[in-house]
C-alpha positions as CSV (number, residue, x, y, z in Angstrom):
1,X,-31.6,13.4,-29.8
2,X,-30.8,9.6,-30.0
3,X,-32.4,7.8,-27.1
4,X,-29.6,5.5,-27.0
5,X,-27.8,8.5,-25.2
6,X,-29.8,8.9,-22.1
7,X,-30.1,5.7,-21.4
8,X,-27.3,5.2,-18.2
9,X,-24.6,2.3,-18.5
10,X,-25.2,0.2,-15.0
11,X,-22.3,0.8,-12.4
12,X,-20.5,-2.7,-11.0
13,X,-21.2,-2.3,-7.1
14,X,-18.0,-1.8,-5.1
15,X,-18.8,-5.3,-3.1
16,X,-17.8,-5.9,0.3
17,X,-14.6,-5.0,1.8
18,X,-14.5,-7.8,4.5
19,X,-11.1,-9.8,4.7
20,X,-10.8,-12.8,6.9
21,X,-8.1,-12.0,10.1
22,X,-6.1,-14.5,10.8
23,X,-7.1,-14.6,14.4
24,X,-11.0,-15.6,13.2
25,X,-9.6,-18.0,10.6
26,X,-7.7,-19.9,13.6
27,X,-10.9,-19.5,15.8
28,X,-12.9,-20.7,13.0
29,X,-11.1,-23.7,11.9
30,X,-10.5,-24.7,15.3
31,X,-14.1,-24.9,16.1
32,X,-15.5,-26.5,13.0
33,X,-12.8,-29.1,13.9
34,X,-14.0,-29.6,17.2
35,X,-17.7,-29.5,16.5
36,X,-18.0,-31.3,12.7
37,X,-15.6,-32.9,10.4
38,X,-17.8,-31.9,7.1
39,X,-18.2,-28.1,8.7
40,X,-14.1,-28.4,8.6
41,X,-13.5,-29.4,5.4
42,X,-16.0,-27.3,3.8
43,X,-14.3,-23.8,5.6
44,X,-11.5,-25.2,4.2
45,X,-12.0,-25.6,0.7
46,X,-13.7,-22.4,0.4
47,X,-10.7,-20.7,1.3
48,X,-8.5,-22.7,-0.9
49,X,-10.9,-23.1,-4.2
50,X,-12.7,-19.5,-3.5
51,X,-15.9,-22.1,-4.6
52,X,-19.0,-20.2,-3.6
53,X,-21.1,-21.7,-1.0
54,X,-23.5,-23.9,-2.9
55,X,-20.8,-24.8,-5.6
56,X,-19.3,-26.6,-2.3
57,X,-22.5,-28.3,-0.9
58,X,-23.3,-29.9,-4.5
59,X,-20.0,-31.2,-5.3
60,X,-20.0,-35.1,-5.7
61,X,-17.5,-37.5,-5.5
62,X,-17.9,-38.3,-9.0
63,X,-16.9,-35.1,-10.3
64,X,-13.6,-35.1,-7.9
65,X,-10.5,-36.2,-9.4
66,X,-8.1,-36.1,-6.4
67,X,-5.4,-37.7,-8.3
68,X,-5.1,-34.9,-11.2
69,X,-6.4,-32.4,-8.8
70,X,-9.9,-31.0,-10.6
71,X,-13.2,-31.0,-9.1
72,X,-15.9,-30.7,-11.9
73,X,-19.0,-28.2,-11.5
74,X,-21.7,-29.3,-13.8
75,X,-23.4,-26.3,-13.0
76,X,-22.7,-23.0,-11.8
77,X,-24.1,-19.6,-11.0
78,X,-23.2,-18.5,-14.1
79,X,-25.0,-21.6,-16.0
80,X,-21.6,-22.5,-17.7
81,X,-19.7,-26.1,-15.9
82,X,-16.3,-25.2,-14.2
83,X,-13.5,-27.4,-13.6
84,X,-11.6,-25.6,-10.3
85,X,-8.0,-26.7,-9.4
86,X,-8.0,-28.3,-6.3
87,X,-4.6,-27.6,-4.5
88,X,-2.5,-29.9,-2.5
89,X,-4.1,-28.4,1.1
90,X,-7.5,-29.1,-1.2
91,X,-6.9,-32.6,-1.7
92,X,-5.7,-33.6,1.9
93,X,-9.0,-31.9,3.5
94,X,-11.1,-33.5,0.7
95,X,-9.4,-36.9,1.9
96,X,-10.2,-36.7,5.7
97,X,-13.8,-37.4,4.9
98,X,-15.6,-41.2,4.2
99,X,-14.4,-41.5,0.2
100,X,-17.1,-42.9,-2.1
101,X,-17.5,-43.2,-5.6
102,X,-20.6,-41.3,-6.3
103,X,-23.2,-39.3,-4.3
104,X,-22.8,-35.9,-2.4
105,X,-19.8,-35.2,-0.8
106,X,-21.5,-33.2,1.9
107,X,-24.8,-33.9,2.9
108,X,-25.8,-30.4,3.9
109,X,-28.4,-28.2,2.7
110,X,-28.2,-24.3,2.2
111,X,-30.5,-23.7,5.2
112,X,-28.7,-26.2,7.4
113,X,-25.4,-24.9,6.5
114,X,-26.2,-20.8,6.8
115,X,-27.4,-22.0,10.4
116,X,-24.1,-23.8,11.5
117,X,-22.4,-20.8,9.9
118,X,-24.4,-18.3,12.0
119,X,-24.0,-20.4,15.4
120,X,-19.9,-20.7,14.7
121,X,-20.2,-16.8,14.6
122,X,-22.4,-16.2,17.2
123,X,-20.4,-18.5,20.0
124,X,-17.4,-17.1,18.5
125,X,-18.7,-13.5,18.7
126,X,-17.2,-13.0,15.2
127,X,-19.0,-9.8,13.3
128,X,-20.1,-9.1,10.1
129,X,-18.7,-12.0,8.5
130,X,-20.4,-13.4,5.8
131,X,-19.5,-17.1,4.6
132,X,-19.3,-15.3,0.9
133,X,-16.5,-13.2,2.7
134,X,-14.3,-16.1,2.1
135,X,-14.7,-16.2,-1.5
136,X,-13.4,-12.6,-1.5
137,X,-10.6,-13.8,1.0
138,X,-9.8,-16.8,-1.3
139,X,-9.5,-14.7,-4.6
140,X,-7.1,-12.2,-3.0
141,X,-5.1,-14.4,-1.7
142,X,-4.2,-15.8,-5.1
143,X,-3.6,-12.6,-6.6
144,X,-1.4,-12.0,-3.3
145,X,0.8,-14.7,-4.3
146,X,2.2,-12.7,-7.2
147,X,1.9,-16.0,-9.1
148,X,-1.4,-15.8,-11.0
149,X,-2.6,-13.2,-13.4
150,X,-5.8,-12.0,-13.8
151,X,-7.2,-14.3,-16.7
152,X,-5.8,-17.3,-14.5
153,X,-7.6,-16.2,-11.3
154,X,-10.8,-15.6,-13.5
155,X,-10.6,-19.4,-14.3
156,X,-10.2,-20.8,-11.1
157,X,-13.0,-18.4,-9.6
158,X,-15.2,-18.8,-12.7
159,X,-15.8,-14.9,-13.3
160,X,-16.5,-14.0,-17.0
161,X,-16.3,-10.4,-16.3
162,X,-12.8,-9.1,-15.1
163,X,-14.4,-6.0,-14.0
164,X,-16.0,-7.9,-11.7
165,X,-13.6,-9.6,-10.5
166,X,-11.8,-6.4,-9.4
167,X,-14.3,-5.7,-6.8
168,X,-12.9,-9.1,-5.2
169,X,-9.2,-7.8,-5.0
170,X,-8.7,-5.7,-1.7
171,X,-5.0,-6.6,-1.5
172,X,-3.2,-5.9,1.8
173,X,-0.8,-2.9,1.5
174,X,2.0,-4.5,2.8
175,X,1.9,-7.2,-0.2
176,X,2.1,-4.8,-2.8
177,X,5.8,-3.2,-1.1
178,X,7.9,-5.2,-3.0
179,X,6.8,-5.0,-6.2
180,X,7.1,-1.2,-6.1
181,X,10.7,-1.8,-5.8
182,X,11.8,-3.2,-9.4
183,X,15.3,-3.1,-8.2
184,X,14.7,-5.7,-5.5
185,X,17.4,-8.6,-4.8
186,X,16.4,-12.1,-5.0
187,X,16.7,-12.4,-1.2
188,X,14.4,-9.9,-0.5
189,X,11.2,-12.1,-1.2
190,X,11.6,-14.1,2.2
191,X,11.8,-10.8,4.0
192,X,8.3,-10.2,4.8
193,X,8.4,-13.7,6.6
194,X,10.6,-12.2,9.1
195,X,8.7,-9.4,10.9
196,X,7.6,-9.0,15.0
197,X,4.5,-10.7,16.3
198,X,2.4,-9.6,18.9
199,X,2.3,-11.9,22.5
200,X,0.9,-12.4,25.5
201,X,3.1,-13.2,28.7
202,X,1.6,-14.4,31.8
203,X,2.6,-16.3,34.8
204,X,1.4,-19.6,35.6
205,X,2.3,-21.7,37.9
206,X,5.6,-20.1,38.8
207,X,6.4,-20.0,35.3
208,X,6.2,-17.3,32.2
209,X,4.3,-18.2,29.6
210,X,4.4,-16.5,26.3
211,X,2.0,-17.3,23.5
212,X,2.1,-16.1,20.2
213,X,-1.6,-16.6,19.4
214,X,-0.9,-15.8,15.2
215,X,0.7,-19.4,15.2
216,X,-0.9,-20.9,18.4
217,X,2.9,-21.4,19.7
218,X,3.6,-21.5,23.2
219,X,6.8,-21.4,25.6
220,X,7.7,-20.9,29.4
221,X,11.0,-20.5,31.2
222,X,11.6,-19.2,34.6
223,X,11.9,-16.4,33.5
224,X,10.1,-13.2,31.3
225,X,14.1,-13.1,29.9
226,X,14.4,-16.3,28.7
227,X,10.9,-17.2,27.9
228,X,11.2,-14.3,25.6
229,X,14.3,-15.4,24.2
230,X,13.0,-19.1,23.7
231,X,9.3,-17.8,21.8
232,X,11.7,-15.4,19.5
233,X,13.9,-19.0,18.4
234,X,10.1,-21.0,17.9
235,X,9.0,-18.2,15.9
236,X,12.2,-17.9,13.8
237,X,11.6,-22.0,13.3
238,X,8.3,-21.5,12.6
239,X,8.8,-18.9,9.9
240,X,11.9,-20.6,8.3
241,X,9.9,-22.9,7.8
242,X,7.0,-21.6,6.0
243,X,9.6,-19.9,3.6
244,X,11.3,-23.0,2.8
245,X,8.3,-24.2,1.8
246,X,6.7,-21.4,0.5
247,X,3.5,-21.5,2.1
248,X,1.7,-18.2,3.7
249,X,1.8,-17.0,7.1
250,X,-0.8,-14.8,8.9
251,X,-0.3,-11.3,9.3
252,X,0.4,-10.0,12.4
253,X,-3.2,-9.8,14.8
254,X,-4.8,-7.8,17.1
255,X,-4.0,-9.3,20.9
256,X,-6.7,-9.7,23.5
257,X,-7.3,-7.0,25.6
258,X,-7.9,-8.5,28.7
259,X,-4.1,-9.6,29.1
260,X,-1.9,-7.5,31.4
261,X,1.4,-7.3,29.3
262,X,1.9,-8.0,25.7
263,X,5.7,-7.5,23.5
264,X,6.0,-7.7,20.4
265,X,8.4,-11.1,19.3
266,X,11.5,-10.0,16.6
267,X,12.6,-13.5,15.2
268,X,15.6,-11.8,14.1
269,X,17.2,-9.5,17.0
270,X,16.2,-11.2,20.6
């Protein structure tokens, strides 16, 4: 018997699952914005370069070319330098901190960070979410966006092995719809923008208030009727908007429980 023949060929773990709501990346960013500038930026950028944590804390402004849009990773986790894209949203957050021409561009450590990370979460009371998560989150996004393939998502997230970079791709359903539909029109592709959102209405101060917490949009009137009526028209705005410009909206969230009523906003039918 050849001995080559029991020996078993490793499996590639199945990873983590855990995608990034759009409710906690709203929480998140708002806090980090609050709290830290650098604790912004770098939340930021990880969901925009899918860098991994410590590939973010040793950048330097050196290896950061904001006018061609590269930032240069001498050294990686898999030993080999990187050059990642750096996308327009990139660029801007990269810009709102002190520019210089050499020297780290954050002065965290690993330590320091993981305990900022784990105090966001914990005054949040966000769960089993791993700053690594975002990575994950980042990498599906750009194969949600139809417009990258597989070798070209490897190069921006630095994985020599596509078979492990499948483990990162837990694509949403609901992005997948279309293209099993080879037949579909040209028009249909700003379709998904326009579905219901969840709300909250309330009454404060003699007025209705309804808030669509996915955008952080808010309107009141005198009454439900036409406070209802006025959030539908901000969110059609809002999401006419996004598809003229292409950029991605959250998915509908989860509401909190503790509010009395909540409707669900059509942009297309109130």
């Amino acid at each position: 018997m050849n001995p080559v023949e029991l020996v078993r060929k490793p499996k590639i773990s199945s990873g983590r699952d855990r995608r990034l709501t759009s409710g906690e990346e709203r929480r998140l960013s708002r806090y980090f914005k609050e709290k830290n500038q650098a604790l912004y930026v770098i939340f930021h950028l990880a969901l925009e370069t899918a860098m991994r944590q410590g590939e973010i804390l040793s950048l330097r402004w050196e290896h950061v070319d904001l006018q061609h849009g590269v930032a240069h990773l001498p050294t990686t986790k898999n030993g080999a330098p990187r050059d990642v894209p750096l996308s327009r949203k990139a660029r801007n957050y990269l810009q709102m901190l002190p520019t210089q021409l050499n020297g780290n561009i954050f002065s965290y450590t690993s330590s320091g960070f993981k305990s900022a990370w784990r105090t966001a979460l914990q005054e949040l009371k966000i769960e089993n979410l791993h700053f690594h998560d975002l990575r994950h989150e980042a990498i599906s996004r750009f194969f949600e966006l139809g417009t990258l393939n597989v070798i070209e998502v490897a190069a921006i997230s630095g994985h020599r092995s596509l078979n492990m970079l499948k483990r990162y791709t837990h694509l949403r359903a609901y992005q997948l719809v279309s293209k099993l539909d080879a037949r579909r029109k040209q028009t249909s592709k700003i379709a998904p923008y326009f579905v219901p959102y969840p709300a909250t209405v309330e009454n404060r101060n003699g007025q209705v208030v309804v808030t669509l917490s996915d955008f952080d949009l808010e309107t009141s009137a005198a009454t439900k009727e036409q406070a209802i009526f006025h959030a539908s028209v901000l969110l059609l705005r809002t999401l006419a908007q996004a598809a003229q410009r292409g950029e991605r909206v959250p998915t509908p969230g989860e509401l909190p429980t503790n509010i009395d009523e909540r409707v669900m906003i059509c942009p297309l039918t109130n």
